[in-house]
OpenMM code with the backbone's topology and positions (N, CA, C; nanometers):
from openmm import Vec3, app, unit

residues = "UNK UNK UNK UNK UNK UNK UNK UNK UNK UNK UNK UNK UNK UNK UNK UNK UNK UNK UNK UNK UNK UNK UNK UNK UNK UNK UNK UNK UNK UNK UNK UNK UNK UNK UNK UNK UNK UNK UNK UNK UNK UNK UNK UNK UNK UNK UNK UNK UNK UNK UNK UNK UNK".split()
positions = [
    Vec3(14.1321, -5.3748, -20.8858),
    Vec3(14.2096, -5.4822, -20.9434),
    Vec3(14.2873, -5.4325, -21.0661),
    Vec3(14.2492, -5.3090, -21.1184),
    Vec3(14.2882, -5.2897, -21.2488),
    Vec3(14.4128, -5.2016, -21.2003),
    Vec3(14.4433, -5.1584, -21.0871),
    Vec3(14.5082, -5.0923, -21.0298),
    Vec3(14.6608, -5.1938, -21.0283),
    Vec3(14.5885, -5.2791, -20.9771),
    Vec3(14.7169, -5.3740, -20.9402),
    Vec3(14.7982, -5.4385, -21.0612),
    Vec3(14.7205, -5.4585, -21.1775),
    Vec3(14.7503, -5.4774, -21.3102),
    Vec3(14.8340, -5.4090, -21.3644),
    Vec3(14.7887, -5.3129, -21.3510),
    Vec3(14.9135, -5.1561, -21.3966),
    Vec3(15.0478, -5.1285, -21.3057),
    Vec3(15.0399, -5.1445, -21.2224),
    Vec3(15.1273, -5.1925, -21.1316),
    Vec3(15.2168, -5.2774, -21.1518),
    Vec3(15.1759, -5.4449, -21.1886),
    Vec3(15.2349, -5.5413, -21.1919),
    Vec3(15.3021, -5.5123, -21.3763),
    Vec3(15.2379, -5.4531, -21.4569),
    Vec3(15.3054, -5.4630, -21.5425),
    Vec3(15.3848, -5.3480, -21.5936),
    Vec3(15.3937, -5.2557, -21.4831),
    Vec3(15.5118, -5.1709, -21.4789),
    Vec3(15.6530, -5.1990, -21.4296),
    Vec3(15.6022, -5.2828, -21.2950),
    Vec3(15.7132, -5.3283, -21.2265),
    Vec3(15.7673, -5.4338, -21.3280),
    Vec3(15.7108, -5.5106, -21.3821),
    Vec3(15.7846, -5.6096, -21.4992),
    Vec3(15.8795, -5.5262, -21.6056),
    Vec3(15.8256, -5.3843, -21.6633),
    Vec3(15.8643, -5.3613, -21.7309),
    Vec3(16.0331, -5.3054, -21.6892),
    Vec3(16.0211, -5.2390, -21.5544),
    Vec3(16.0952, -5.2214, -21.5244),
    Vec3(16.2108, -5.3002, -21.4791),
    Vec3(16.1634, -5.4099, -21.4087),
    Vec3(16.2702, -5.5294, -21.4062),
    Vec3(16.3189, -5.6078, -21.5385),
    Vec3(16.2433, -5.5685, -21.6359),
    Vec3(16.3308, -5.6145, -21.7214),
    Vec3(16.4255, -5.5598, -21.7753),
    Vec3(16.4120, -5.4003, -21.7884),
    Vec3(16.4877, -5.2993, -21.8088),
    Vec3(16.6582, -5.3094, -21.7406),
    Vec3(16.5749, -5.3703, -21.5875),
    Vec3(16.7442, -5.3556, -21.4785),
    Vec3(16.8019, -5.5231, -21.5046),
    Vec3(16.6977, -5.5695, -21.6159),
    Vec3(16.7944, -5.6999, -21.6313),
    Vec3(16.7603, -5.8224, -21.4546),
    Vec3(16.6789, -5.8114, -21.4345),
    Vec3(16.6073, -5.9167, -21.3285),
    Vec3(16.4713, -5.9465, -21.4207),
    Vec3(16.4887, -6.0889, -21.4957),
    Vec3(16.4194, -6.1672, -21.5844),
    Vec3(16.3222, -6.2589, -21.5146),
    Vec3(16.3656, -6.3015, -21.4155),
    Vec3(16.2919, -6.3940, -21.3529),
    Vec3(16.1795, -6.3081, -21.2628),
    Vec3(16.2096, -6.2001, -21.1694),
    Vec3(16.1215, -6.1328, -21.1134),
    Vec3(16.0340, -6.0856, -21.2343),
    Vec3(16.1039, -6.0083, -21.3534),
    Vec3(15.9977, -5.9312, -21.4232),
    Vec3(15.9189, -6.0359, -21.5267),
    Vec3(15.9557, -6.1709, -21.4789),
    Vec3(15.8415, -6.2884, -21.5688),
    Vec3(15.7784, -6.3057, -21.4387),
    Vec3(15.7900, -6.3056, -21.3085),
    Vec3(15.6787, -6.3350, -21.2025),
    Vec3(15.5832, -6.2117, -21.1910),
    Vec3(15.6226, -6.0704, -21.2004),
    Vec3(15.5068, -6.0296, -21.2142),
    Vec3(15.4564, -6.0342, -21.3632),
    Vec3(15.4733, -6.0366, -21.4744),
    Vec3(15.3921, -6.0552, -21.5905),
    Vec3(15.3269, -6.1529, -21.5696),
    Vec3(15.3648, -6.2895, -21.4685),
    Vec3(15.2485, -6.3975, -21.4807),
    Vec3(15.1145, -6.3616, -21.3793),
    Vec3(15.1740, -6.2411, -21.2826),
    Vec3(15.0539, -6.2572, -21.2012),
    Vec3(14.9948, -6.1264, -21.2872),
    Vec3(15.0077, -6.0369, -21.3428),
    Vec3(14.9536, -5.9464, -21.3973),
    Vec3(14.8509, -6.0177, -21.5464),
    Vec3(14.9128, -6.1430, -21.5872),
    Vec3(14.8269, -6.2451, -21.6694),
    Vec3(14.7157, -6.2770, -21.5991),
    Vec3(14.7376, -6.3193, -21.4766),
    Vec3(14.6198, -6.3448, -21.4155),
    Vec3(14.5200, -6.3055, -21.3198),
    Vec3(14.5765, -6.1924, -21.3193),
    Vec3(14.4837, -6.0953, -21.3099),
    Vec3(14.3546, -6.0230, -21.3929),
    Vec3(14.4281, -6.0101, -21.5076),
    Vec3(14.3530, -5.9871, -21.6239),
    Vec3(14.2793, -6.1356, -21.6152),
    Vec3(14.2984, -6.2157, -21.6612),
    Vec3(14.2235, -6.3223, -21.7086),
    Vec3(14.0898, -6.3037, -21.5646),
    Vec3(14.1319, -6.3098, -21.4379),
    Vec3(14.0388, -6.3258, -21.3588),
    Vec3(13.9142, -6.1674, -21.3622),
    Vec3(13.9806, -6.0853, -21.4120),
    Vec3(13.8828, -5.9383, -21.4560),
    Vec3(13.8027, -5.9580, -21.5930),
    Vec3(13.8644, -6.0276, -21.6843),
    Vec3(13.8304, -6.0798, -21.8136),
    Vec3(13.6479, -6.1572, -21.8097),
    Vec3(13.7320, -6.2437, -21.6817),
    Vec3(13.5690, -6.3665, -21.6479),
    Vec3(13.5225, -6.2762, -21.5658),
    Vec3(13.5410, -6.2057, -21.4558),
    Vec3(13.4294, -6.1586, -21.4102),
    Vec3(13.3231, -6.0389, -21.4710),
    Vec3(13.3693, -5.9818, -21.5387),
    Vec3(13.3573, -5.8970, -21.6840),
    Vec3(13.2434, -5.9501, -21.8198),
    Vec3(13.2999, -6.0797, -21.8098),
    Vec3(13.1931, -6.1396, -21.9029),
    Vec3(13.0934, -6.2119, -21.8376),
    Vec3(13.0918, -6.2456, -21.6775),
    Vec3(12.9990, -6.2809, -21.5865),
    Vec3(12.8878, -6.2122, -21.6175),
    Vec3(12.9345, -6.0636, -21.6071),
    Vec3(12.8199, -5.9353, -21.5820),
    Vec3(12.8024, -5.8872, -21.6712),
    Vec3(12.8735, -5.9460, -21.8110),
    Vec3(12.8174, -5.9140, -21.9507),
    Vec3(12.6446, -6.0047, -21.9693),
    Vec3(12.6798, -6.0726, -21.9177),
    Vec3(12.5814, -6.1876, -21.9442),
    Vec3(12.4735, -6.2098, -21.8466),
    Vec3(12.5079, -6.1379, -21.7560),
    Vec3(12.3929, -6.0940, -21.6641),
    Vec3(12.4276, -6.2565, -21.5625),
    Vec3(12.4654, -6.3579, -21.5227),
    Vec3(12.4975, -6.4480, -21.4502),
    Vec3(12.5355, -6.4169, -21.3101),
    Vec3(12.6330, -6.2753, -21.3461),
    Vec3(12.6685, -6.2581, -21.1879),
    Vec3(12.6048, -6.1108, -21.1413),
    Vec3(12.5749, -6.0763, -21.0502),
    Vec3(12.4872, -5.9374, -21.0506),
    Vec3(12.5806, -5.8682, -20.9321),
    Vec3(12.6360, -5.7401, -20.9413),
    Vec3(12.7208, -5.7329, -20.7984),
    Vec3(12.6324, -5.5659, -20.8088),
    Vec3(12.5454, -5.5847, -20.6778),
    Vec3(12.5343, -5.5012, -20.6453),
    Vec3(12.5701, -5.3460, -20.6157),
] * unit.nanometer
topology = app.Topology()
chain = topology.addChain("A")
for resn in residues:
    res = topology.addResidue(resn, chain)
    for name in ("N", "CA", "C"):
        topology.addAtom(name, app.Element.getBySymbol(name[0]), res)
């Protein structure tokens, strides 16, 4: 997942660079939520709640 993160916020960086604002704000939002969803599962298994084998 962290893969795809780096990804998504390269490709943003780069679309913003070529001046496509709207694509490079759609991936910054999914690269937001990505993180946020690594963030909670992260503090799941900080806390011992979620156990992934």
């Amino acid at each position: 997942m962290i893969k795809w993160i780096l990804i998504l916020l390269v490709a943003a960086a780069v679309l913003g660079l070529l001046g496509f604002n709207r694509l490079s704000g759609a991936a910054l939002s999914g690269a937001k939520l990505l993180i946020g969803i690594v963030l909670i599962l992260f503090l799941l298994m900080l806390f011992g709640i979620l156990v992934i084998a």
